[in-house]
C-alpha positions in Angstrom: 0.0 0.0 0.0 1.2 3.5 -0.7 0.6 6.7 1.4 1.6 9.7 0.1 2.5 13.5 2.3 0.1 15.8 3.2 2.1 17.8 0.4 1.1 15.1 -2.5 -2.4 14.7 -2.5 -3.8 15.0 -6.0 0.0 15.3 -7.2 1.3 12.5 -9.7 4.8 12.7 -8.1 6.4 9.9 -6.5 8.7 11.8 -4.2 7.8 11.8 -0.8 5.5 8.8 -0.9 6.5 5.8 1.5 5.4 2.0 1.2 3.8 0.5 4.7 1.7 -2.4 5.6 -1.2 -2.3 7.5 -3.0 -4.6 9.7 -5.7 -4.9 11.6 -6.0 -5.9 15.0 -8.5 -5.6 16.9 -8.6 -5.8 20.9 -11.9 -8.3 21.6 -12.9 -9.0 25.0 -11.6 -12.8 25.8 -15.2 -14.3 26.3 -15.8 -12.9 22.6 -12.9 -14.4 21.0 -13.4 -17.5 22.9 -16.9 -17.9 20.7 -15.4 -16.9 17.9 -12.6 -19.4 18.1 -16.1 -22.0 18.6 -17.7 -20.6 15.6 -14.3 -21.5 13.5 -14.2 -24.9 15.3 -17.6 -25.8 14.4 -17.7 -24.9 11.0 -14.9 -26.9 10.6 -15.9 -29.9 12.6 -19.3 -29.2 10.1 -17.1 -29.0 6.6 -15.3 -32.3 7.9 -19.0 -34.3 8.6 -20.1 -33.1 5.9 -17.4 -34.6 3.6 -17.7 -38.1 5.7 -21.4 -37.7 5.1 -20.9 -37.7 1.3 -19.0 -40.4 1.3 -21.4 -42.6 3.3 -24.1 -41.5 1.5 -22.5 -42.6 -2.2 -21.7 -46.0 -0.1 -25.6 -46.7 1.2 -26.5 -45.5 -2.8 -24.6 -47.9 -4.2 -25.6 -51.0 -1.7 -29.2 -50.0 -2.1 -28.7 -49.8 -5.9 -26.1 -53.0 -6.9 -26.5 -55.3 -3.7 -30.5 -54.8 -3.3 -31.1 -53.8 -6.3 -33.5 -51.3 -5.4 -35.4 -48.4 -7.8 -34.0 -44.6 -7.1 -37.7 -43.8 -5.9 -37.2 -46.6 -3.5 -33.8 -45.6 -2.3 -34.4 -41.9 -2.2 -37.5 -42.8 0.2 -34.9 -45.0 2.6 -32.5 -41.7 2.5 -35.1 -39.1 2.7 -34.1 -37.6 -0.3 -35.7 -37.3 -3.8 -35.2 -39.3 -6.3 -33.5 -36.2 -8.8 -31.0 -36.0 -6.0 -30.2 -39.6 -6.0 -29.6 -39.5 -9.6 -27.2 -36.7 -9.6 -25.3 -38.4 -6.9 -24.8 -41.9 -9.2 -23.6 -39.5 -11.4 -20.6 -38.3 -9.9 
């Protein structure tokens, strides 16, 4: 980021001018940051369920379909999902 002088602003010039960086930090009260840090640990606990979630849910899909040999209205009614949904999950 570049900030130029008091001298410089609305000048093209270059002279004067200095590079810094700038951060933010911000002073939050402890209980605050504590939740925060629980809202980051739960979305990731969430993003990593979600993935194993996925993968069981492919697994039962395929059992239901090849082992059972069930319809994908039947299996979408075991899984509580519709039958579209099931489809575009064999797909993948």
């Amino acid at each position: 980021m570049r900030i130029r002088t008091a001298g410089e602003w609305g000048a093209d010039s270059e002279a004067g001018s200095i590079d810094v960086e700038l951060r933010d930090e911000i002073d939050l009260p402890k209980d605050i940051q504590k939740m925060l840090q629980k809202v980051a640990d739960c979305r990731r606990d969430a993003e990593r369920l979600q993935k194993q979630s996925a993968g069981v849910l492919e697994k039962a899909i395929k059992q239901l379909s090849e082992r059972l040999r069930l319809s994908t209205r039947d299996q979408a009614d075991l899984l509580g999902l519709s039958h579209q949904r099931i489809h575009q999950i064999k797909q993948r």
